[in-house]
C-alpha positions as CSV (number, residue, x, y, z in Angstrom):
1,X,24.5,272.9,10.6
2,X,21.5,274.8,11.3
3,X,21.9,278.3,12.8
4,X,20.5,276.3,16.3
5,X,23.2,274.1,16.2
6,X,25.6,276.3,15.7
7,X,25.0,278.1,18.6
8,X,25.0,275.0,20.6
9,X,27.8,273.9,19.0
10,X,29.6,276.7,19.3
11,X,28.6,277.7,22.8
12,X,28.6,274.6,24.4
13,X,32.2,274.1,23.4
14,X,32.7,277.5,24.5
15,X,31.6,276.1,28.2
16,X,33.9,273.2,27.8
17,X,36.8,275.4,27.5
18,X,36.1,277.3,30.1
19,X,35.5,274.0,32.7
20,X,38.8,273.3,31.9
21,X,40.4,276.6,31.9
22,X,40.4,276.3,35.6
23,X,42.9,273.8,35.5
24,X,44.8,273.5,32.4
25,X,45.7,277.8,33.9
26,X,47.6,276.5,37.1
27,X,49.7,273.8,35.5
28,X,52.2,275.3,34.9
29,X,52.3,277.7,38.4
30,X,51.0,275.9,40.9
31,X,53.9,274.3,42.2
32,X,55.5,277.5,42.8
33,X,52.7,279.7,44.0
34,X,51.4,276.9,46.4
35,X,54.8,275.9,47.9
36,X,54.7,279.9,49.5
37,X,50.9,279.1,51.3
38,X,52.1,277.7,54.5
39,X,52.4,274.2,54.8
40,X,53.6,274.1,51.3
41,X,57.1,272.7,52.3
42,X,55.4,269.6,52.1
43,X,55.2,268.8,48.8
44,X,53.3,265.8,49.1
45,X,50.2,268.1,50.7
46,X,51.5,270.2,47.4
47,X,50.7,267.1,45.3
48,X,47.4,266.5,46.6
49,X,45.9,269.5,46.1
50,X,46.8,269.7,42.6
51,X,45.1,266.3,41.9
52,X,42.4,266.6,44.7
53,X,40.2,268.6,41.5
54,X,40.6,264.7,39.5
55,X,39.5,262.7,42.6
56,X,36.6,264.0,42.7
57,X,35.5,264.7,38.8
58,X,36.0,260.9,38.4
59,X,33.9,259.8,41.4
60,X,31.0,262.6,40.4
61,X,31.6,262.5,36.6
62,X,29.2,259.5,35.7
63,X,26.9,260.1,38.6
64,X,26.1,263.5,37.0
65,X,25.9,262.6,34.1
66,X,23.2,260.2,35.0
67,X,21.6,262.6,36.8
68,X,21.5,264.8,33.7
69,X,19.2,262.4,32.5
70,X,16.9,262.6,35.2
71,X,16.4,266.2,36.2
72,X,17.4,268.1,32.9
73,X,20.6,269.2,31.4
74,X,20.6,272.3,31.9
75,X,20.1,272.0,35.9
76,X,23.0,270.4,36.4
77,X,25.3,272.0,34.7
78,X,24.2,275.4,37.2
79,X,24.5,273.3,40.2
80,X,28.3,271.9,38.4
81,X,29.3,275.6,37.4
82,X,28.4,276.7,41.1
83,X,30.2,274.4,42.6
84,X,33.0,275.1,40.2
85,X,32.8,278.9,41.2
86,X,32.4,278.0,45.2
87,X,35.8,275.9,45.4
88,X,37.5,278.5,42.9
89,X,36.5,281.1,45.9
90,X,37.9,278.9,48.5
91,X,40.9,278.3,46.6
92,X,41.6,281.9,46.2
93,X,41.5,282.5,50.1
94,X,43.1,279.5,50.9
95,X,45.7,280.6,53.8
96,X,46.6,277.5,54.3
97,X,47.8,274.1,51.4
98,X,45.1,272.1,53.7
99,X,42.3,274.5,52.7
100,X,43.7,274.9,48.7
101,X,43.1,271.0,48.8
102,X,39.2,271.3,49.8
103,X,38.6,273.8,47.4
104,X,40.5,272.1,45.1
105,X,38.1,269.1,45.8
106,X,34.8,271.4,45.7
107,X,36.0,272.7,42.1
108,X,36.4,268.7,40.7
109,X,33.1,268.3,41.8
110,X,31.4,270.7,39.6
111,X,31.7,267.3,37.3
112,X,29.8,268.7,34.0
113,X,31.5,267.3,31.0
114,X,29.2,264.6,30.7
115,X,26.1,266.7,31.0
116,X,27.7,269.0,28.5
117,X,28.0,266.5,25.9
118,X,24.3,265.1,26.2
119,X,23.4,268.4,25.8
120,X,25.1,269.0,22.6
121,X,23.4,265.5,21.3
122,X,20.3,266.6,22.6
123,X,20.9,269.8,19.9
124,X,22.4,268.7,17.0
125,X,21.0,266.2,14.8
126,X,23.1,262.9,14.4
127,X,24.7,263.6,10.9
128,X,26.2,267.0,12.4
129,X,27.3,265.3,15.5
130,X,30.2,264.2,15.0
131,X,31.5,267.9,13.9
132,X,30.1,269.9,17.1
133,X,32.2,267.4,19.1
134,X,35.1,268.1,16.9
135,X,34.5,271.8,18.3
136,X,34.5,271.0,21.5
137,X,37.9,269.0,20.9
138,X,39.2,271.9,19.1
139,X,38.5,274.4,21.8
140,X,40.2,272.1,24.9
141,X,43.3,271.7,22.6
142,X,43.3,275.6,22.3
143,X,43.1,276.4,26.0
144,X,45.6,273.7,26.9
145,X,48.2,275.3,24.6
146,X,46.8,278.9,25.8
147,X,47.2,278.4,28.8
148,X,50.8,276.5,29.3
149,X,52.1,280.0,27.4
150,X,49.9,282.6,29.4
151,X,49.5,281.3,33.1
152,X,53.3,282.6,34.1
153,X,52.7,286.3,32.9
154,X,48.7,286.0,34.2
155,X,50.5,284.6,37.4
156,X,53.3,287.3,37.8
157,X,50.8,290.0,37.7
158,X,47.4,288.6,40.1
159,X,49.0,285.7,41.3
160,X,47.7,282.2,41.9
161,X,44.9,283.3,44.1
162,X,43.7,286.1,41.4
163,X,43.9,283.1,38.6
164,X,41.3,281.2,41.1
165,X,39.3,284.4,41.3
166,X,39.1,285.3,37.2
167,X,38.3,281.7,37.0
168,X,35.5,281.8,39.3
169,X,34.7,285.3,37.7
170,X,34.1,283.7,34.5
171,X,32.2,280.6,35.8
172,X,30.0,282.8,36.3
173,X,29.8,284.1,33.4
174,X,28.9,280.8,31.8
175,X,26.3,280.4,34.3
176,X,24.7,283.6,32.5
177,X,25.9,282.6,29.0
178,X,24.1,279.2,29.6
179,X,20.9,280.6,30.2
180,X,21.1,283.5,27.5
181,X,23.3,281.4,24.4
182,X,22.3,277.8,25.0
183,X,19.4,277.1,23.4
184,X,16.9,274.9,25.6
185,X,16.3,270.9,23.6
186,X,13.0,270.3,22.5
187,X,13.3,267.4,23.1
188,X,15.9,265.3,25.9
189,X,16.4,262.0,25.3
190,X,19.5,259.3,26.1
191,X,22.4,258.9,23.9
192,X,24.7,255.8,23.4
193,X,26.6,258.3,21.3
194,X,27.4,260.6,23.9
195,X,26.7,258.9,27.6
196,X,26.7,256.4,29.8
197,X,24.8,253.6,29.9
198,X,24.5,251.5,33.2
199,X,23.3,248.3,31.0
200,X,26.3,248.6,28.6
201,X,28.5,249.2,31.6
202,X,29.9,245.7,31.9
203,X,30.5,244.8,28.5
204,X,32.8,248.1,28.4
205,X,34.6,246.7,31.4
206,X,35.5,243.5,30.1
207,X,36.5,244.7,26.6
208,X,40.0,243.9,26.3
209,X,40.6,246.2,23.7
210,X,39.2,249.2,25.8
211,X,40.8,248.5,28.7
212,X,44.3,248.8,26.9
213,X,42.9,252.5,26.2
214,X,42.0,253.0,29.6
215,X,44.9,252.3,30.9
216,X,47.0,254.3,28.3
217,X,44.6,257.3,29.3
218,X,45.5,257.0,32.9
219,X,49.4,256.0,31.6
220,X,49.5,259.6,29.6
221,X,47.8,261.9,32.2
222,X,49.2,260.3,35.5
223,X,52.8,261.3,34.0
224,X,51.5,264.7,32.6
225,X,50.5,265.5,36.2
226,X,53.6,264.3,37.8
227,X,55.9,266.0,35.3
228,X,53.9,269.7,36.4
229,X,53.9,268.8,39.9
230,X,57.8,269.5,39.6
231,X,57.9,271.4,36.0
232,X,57.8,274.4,37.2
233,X,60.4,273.9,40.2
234,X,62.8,272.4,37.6
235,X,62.7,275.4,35.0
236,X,63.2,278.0,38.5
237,X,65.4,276.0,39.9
238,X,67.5,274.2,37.4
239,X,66.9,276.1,34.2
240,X,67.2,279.4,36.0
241,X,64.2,281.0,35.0
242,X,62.2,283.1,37.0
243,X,58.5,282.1,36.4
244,X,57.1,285.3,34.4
245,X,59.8,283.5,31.4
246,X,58.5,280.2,32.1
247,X,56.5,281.0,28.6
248,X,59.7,281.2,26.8
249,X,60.1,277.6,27.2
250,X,56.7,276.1,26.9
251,X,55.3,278.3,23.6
252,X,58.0,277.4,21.2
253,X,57.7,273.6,22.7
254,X,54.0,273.8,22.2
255,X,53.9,274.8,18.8
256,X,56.5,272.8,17.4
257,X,54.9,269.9,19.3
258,X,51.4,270.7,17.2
259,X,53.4,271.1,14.3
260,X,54.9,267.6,14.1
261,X,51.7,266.1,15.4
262,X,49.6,266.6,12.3
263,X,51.2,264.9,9.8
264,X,51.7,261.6,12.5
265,X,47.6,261.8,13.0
266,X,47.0,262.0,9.7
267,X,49.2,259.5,8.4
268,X,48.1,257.2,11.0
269,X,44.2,257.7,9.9
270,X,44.7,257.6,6.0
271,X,47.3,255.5,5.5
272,X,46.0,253.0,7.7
273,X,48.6,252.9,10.1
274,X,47.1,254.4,13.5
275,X,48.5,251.5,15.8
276,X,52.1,252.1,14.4
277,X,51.9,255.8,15.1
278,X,50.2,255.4,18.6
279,X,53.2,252.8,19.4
280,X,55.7,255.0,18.1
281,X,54.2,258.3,19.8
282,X,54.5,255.6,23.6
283,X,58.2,254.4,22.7
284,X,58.3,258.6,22.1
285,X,57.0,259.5,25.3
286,X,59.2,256.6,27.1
287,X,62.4,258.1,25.8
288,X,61.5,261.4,27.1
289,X,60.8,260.1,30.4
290,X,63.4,258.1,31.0
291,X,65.6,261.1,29.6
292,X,63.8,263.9,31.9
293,X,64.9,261.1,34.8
294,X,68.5,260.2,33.7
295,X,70.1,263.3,32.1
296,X,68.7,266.9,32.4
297,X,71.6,268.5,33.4
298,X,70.5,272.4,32.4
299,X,67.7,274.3,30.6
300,X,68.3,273.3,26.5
301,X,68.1,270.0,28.3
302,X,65.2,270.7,29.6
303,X,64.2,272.0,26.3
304,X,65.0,269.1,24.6
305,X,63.2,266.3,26.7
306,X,60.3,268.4,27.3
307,X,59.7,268.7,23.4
308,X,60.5,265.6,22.8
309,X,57.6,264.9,25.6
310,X,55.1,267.1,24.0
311,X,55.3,265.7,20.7
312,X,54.2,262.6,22.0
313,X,51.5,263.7,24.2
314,X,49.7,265.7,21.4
315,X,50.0,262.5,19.1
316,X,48.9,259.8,21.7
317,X,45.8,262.8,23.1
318,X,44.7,263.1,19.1
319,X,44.7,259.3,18.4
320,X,43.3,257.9,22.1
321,X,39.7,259.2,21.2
322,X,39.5,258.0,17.4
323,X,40.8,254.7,18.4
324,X,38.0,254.3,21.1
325,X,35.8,255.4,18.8
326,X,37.3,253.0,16.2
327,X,37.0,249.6,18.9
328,X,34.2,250.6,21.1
329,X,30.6,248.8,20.1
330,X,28.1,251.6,18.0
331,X,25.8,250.9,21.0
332,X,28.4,251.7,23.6
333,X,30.4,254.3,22.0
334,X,29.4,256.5,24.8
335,X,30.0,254.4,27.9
336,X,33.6,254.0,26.8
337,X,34.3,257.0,26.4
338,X,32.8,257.8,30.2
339,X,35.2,255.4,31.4
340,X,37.9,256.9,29.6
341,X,37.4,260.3,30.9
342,X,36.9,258.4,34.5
343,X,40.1,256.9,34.2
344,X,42.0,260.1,32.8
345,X,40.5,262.0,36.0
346,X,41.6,259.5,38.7
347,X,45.1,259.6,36.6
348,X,45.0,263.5,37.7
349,X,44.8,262.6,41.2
350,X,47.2,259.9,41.3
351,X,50.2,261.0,39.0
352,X,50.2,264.5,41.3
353,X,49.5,263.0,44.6
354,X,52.5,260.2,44.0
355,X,54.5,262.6,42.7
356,X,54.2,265.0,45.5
357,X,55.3,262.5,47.8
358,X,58.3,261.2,46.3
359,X,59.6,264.7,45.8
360,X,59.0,264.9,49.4
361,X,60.8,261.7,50.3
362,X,63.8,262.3,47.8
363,X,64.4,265.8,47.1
364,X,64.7,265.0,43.3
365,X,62.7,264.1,40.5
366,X,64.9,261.1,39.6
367,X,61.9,258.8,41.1
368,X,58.8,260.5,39.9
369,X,60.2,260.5,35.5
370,X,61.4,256.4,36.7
371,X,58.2,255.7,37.5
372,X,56.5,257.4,34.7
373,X,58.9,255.4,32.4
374,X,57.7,252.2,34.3
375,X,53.8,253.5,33.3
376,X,55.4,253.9,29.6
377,X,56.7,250.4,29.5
378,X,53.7,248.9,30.5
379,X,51.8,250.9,28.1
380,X,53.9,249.5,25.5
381,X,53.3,246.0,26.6
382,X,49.7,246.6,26.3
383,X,49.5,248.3,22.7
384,X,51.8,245.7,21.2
385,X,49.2,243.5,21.6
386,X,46.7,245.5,20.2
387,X,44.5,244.8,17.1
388,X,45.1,247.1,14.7
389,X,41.9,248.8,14.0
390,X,39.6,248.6,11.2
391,X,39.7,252.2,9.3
392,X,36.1,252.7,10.0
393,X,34.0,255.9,11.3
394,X,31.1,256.2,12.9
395,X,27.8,257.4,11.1
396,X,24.3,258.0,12.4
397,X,21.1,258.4,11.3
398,X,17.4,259.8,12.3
399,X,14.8,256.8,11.3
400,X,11.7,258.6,12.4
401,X,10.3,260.0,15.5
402,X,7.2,257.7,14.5
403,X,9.1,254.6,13.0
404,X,7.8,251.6,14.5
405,X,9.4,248.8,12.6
406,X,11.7,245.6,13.3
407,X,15.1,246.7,14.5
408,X,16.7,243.8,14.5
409,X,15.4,243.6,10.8
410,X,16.5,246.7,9.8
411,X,19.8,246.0,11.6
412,X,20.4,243.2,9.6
413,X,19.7,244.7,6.3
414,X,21.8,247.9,6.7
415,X,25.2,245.5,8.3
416,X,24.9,243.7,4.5
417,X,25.1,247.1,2.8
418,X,28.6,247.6,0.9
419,X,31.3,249.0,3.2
420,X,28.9,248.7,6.7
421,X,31.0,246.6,9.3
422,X,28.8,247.1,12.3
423,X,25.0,248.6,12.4
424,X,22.2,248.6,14.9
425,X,19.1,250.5,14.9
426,X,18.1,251.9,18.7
427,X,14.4,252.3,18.9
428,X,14.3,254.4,22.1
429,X,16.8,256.5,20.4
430,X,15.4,256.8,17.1
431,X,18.7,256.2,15.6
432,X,20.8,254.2,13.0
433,X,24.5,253.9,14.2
434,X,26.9,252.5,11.7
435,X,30.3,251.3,11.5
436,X,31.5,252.1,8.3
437,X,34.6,251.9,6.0
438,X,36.1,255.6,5.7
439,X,36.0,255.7,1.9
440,X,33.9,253.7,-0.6
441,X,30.9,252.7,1.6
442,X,27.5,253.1,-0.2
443,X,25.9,255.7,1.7
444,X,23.0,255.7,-0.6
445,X,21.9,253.0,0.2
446,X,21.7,253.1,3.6
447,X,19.9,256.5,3.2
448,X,17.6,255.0,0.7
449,X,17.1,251.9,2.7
450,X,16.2,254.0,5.8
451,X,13.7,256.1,4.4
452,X,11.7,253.3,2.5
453,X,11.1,251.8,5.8
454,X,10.0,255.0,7.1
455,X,7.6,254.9,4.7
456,X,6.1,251.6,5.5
C-alpha cells in the first residue's frame, strides 16, 4: 500500500468503528438503563427503541449510498455523521422511552457504511482492496468485543445517557478527522466491488444462493438482538450480578469464543470445507438457543449457553462475508453485499422489537430463545441445501484509464486462463474482476495478458 492508502485505509476503518461504536456500546446496558426512563416498564417500547437505530439504516442504507454517487462521498458522510451526533443528543436527554426511540431512529439514519466503503475504493487501487476492507473488518470485530467487556464499567460511572453523549462527542470528532485524515479521491467513480448497483439489483434478488445468505444474516442478528434485549436482565436478575460485573461474564466468553473461531474459519477456507463449518457453527448456535430457552437455571448456566452462543456467532459472522463473496457474480459482488447489510439491519429492528414484546406478554424469555431456535431451524434447512462453494477469491485489476478495447474479448481470453473460473472486464470501471482458484491460478498471465492489450 501506498502511504495514501494507508491513510485511507486506516482512517476510514477508523470511521467504521466509530459508526458502530454507538451501538455495539449499549448492547449490553440498554435493557437495564432504559427500563428506569419512564415508560420503560413496557418492554416492548424497550424493544423498539433498541432496534428503532436498524429500521431506519436499512431503509436509508442503499439510498445513501446512491446518493454518494451523486453528490460526493465525502458530503454524505457529514450529513450521516450529523445526523448520527443529533439523535445521539436526543438520546441522551431522552426523559421519556418514547423520545429514546426517535433518537434512536435519527442515529440509524446517519446510514454511512455504504458511502464509507465507496470511499475506500475510490482510494485504494484494486490489487490493495481487498486488504483495506480486511481493516475495516478487523476494526468492527475489535469494537464489538471492546465494547460487550467495557460498556458495564463505562455505564456504572456516566450512565446510559453519558454513553450517548461520548458517542455523540466523538462523532464529532470524525466529522473533523474526516476532513483533516481522509484524503479527498482524485478521482470518484462507481464500484461493483464495493456498491450497489440498481441494474444488477434483480439478479441479486433472485439468486437462490444469496438469498440463503440473506436470510442467515437476518437469522444471526435478529437472535443476537433478542438475546440483548433480555441479556442483561437475565445476568441481574438470574445470575445475580449487578451490572458494573456484567464484564466478568462477557470477556472470558468473548475471548474464548475468538479463540475457538480461528481454527473453524481457517479450516473451513483451506481445507475446503467452508459449508460443513458454516452448518456446524448453525446446528452450534441452535443448541445454544434452544438451551438458553429450556434450561438456564443460574449464572455458570448462563455461562455455559452463552459461550456456547458466541462461538457460533463469531464463526457464522467470519464465514457469511467470504461465502458471499465466494457465490455472488464478480459484477455484482457489491449489490449483494448491500443487501446483506440491508437485511442484517432490518434483522436489528425486528429480533429487538419482537423480543420486547414477548417479554412483555410472558414475563420470561422462554418465547423469545423458542423462536430464535425456530429462526435456527430454518436456517438449517436453507444451508443444507446449499452448494458448496468453489474455493475461489476475488482478484481485480486496473486495464487503463485510456484502454479502449473489446471487453467482451478480453473477457473471454482472461476466463480461459489456468485457474480463472469467472472474469469480466467493466469498461466504465476500468477494471478486470476475476474469479479465481485460491492456489495455483497463473497470475502471470492474466497480468501479461492485460498489459499487452493496453498496449494495443
Amino acid at each position: 500500500m501506498t502511504p495514501i492508502e494507508l491513510r485511507a485505509s486506516l482512517g476510514l476503518a477508523g470511521l467504521y468503528a466509530l459508526r458502530m461504536l454507538g451501538m455495539f456500546l449499549i448492547l449490553p446496558v440498554f435493557a437495564v438503563y432504559a427500563g428506569k426512563l419512564p415508560g420503560g416498564d413496557n418492554h416492548t417500547m424497550v424493544g423498539l427503541a433498541f432496534g428503532a437505530y436498524g429500521l431506519t439504516q436499512a431503509l436509508l442504507q442503499l439510498p445513501f449510498g446512491m446518493w454518494s454517487d451523486r453528490v460526493g462521498r465525502k458530503k454524505v458522510i457529514y450529513v450521516g455523521l450529523a445526523l448520527f451526533a443529533v439523535g445521539s443528543v436526543m438520546c441522551a436527554m431522552a426523559d421519556h422511552v418514547a423520545w429514546l426511540i426517535v433518537g434512536r431512529a435519527v442515529q440509524g439514519a446517519g446510514a454511512i457504511s455504504a458511502a464509507i466503503t465507496a470511499l475506500l475504493a475510490d482510494l485504494t487501487r484494486e490489487e490493495n482492496r481487498t486488504k483495506a476492507m480486511a481493516m475495516i473488518g478487523g476494526s468492527i470485530a475489535s469494537t464489538f468485543a471492546i465494547s460487550l467487556v467495557a460498556a458495564p464499567t463505562l455505564a456504572a460511572w456516566i450512565g446510559l445517557p453519558g454513553i450517548f453523549l461520548l458517542t455523540a462527542g466523538l462523532t464529532i470528532a470524525a466529522m473533523i478527522g474526516v476532513k483533516q485524515i481522509i484524503p479527498n479521491p482524485t478521482i470518484s467513480r462507481f464500484h461493483s466491488d464495493a456498491e450497489i448497483s440498481a441494474t444488477r439489483l434483480p439478479a441479486v434478488l433472485r439468486h437462490p444462493q444469496l438469498l440463503r445468505m440473506n436470510y442467515g444474516v437476518f437469522a444471526l442478528h435478529a437472535a443476537q438482538m433478542a438475546m440483548f434485549t433480555v441479556m442483561p436482565l437475565l445476568l441481574t436478575q438470574l445470575g445475580g450480578l449487578e451490572l458494573t460485573h456484567h464484564w466478568w461474564v462477557y470477556l472470558p466468553v468473548v475471548l474464548v469464543s475468538f479463540v475457538l473461531m480461528v481454527p473453524a474459519v481457517i479450516y473451513g477456507e483451506k481445507k475446503q470445507h467452508l459449508k460443513e463449518v458454516f452448518i456446524f457453527a448453525i446446528s452450534l448456535m441452535l443448541l445454544a438457543q434452544l438451551g438458553m430457552a429450556l434450561y438456564m437455571p443460574n449464572l455458570t448456566m448462563i455461562v455455559v449457553w452463552l459461550s456456547v452462543y458466541f462461538i457460533a456467532f463469531n464463526i457464522l459472522e467470519a464465514t457469511q462475508p467470504s461465502l458471499i463473496s465466494k457465490i455472488a457474480p464478480s459484477d455484482a459482488k457489491g449489490t449483494a453485499m448491500g443487501v446483506y447489510n440491508t437485511c442484517q439491519s432490518l434483522s436489528m429492528f425486528l429480533g429487538s422489537a419482537i423480543a420486547g414484546w414477548l417479554y412483555q406478554q410472558h414475563g420470561s424469555v422462554t418465547a423469545i430463545f423458542l423462536l430464535c431456535a425456530a429462526l435456527m431451524v430454518i436456517w438449517l434447512f436453507f444451508a443444507a441445501g446449499m452448494q458448496p462453494p468453489l474455493p475461489v477469491k476475488t482478484q481485480m485489476f486496473h486495464i487503463g484509464d485510456n484502454w479502449e478495447g473489446s471487453a467482451q474479448a478480453l473477457s473471454v481470453k482472461l476466463a480461459a486462463i489456468d485457474g480463472v473460473k469467472e472474469a469480466v472486464v467493466l469498461i466504465d470501471e476500468r477494471v478486470a474482476l476475476l474469479k479465481v482458484l485460491q492456489t495455483g491460478w497463473d497470475e502471470a498471465a492474466a497480468r501479461q495478458l492485460i498489459e499487452e492489450t493496453r498496449q494495443i
